[in-house]
DSSP file (Angstrom, degrees, kcal/mol; ACC not computed):
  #  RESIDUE AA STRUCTURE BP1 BP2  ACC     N-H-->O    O-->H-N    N-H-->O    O-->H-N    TCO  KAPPA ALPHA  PHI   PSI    X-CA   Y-CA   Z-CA
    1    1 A X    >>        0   0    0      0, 0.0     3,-3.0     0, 0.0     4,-1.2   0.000 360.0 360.0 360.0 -55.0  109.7  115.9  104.1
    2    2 A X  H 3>  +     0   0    0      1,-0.3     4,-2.4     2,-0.2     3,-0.1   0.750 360.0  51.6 -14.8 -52.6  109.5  117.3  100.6
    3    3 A X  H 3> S+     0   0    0      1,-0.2     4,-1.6     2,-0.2    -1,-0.3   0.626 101.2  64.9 -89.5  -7.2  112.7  117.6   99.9
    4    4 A X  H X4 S+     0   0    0     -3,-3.0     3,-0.8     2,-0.2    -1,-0.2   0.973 106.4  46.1 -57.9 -45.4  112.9  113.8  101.0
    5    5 A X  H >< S+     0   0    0     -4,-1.2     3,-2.0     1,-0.3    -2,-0.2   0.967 100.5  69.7 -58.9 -56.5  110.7  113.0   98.1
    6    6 A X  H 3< S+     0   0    0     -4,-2.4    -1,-0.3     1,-0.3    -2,-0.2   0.733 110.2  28.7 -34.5 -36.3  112.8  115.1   95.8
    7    7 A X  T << S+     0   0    0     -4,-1.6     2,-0.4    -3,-0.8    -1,-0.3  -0.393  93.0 115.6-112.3  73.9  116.0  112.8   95.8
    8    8 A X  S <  S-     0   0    0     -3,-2.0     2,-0.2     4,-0.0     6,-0.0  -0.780  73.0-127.5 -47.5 127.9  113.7  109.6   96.4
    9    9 A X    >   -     0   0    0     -2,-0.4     3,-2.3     1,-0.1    -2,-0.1  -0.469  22.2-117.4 -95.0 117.5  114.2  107.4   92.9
   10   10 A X  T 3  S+     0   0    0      1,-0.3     4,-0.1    -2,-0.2    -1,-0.1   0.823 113.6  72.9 -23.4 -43.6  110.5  106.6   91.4
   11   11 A X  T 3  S+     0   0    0      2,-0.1    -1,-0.3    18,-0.0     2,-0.2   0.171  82.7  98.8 -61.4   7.2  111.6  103.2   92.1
   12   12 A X  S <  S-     0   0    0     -3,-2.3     2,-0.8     1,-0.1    -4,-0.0  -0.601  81.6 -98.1-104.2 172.7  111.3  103.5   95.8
   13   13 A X        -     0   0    0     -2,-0.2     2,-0.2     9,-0.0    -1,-0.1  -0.637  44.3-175.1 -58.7  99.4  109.1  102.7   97.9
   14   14 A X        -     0   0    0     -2,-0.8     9,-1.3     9,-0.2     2,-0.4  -0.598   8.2-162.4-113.9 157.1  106.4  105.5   99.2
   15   15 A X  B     -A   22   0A   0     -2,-0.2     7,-0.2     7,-0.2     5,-0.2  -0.959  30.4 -78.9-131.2 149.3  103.9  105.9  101.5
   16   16 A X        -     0   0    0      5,-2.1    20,-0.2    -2,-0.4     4,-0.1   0.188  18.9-158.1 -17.4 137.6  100.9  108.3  102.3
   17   17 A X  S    S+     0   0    0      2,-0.1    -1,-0.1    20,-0.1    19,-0.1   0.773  92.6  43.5 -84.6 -36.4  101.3  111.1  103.7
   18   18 A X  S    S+     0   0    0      1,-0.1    -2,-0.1     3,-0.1    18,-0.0   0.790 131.8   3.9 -79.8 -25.9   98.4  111.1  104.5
   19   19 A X  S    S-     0   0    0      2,-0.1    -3,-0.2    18,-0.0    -1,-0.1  -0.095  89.8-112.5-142.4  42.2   97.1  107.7  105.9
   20   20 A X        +     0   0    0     -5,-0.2     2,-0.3    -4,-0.1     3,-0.1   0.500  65.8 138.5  29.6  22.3  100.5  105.3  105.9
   21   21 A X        -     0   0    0      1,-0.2    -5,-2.1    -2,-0.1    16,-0.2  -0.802  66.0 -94.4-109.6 147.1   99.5  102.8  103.1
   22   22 A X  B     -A   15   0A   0     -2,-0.3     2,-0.7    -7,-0.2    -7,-0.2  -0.001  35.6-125.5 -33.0 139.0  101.6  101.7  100.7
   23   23 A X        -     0   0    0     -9,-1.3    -9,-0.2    14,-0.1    -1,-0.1  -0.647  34.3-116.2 -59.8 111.8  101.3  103.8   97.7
   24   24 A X    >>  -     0   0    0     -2,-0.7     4,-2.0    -3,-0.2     3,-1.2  -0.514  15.0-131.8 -64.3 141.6  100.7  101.2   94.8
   25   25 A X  H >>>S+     0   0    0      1,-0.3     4,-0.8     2,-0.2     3,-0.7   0.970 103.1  71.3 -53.8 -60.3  103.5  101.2   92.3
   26   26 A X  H 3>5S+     0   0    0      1,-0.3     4,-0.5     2,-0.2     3,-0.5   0.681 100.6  47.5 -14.2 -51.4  101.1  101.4   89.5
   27   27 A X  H <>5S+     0   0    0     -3,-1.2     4,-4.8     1,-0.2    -1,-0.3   0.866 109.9  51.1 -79.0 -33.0  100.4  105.1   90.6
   28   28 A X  H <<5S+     0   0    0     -4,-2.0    -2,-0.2    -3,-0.7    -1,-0.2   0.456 105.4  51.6 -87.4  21.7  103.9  106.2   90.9
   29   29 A X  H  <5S+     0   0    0     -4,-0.8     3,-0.4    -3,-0.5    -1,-0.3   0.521 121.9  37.1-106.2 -20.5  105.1  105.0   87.7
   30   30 A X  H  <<S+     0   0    0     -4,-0.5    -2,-0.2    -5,-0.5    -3,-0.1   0.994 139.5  18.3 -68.6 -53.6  101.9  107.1   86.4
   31   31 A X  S >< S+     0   0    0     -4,-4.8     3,-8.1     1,-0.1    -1,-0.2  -0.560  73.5 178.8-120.8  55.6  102.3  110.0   89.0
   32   32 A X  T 3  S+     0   0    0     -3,-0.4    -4,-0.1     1,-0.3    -1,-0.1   0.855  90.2  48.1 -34.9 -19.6  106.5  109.5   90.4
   33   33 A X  T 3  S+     0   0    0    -27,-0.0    -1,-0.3     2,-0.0    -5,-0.1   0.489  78.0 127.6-115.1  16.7  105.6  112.7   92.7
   34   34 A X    <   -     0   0    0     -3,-8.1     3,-0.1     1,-0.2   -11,-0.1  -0.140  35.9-178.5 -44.3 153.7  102.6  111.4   93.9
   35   35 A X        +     0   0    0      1,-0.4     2,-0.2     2,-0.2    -1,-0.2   0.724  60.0  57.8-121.4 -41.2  102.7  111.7   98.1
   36   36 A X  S    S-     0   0    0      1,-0.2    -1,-0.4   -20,-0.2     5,-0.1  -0.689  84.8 -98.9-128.4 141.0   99.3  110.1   98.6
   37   37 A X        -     0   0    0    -16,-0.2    -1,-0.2    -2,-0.2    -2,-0.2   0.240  41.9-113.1 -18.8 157.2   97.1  107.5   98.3
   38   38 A X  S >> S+     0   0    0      2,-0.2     3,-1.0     3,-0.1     4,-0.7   0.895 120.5  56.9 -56.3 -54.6   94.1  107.7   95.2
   39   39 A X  H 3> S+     0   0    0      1,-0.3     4,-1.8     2,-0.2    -1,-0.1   0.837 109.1  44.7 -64.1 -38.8   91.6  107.9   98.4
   40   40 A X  H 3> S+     0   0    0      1,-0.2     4,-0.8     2,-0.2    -1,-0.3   0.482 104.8  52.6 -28.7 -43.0   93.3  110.8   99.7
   41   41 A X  H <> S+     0   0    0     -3,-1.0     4,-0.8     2,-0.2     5,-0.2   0.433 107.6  54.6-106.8   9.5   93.8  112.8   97.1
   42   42 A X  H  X S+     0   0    0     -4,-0.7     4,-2.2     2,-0.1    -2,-0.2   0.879 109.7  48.8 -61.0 -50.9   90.1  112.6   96.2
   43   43 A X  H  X S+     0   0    0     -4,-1.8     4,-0.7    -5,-0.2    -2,-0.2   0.916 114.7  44.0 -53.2 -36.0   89.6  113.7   99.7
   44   44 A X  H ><>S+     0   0    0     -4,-0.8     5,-0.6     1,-0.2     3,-0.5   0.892 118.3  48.2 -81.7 -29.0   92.5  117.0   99.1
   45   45 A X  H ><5S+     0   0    0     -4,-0.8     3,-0.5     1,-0.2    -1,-0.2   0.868 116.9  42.6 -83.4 -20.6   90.8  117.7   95.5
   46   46 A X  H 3<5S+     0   0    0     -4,-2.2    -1,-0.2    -5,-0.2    -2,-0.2   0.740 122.8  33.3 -78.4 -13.2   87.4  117.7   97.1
   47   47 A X  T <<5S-     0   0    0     -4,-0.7    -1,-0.2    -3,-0.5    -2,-0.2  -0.047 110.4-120.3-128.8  15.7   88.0  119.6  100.2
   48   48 A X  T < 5 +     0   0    0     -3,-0.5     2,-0.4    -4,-0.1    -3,-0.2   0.816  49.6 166.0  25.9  59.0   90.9  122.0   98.1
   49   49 A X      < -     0   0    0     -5,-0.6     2,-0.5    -6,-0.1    -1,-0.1  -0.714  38.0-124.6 -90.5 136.5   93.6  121.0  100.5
   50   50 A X        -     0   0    0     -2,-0.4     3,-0.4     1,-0.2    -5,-0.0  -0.892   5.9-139.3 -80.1 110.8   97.2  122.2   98.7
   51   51 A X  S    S+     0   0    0     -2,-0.5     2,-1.3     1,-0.3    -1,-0.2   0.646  98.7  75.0 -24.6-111.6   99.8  119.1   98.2
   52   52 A X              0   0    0      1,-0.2    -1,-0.3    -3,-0.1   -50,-0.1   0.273 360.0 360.0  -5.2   3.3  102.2  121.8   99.2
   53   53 A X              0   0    0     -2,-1.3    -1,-0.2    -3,-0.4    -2,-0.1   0.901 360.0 360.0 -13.8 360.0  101.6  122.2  103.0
């Protein structure tokens, strides 16, 4: 799945990883390698969950 993101174009279309809603564009032009929702990664920076799985 990583490596999907890796040749995925900023310009595409993404979704959680964690909970399957659309990613808003607005965060991946901020954050292009973003995987997850804003609520989500509150949840992985609160709880120290590693993007990286």
């Amino acid at each position: 799945m990583r490596q999907a993101h890796q040749n995925t174009p900023a310009s595409a279309v993404r979704y959680c990883e964690d909970c399957g809603i659309l990613i808003p564009a607005a965060r991946l032009a901020v954050l292009p390698d973003a995987v997850c929702c804003v609520d989500y990664q509150a949840l992985r920076e609160a709880y120290g969950v590693d993007q990286h799985r």
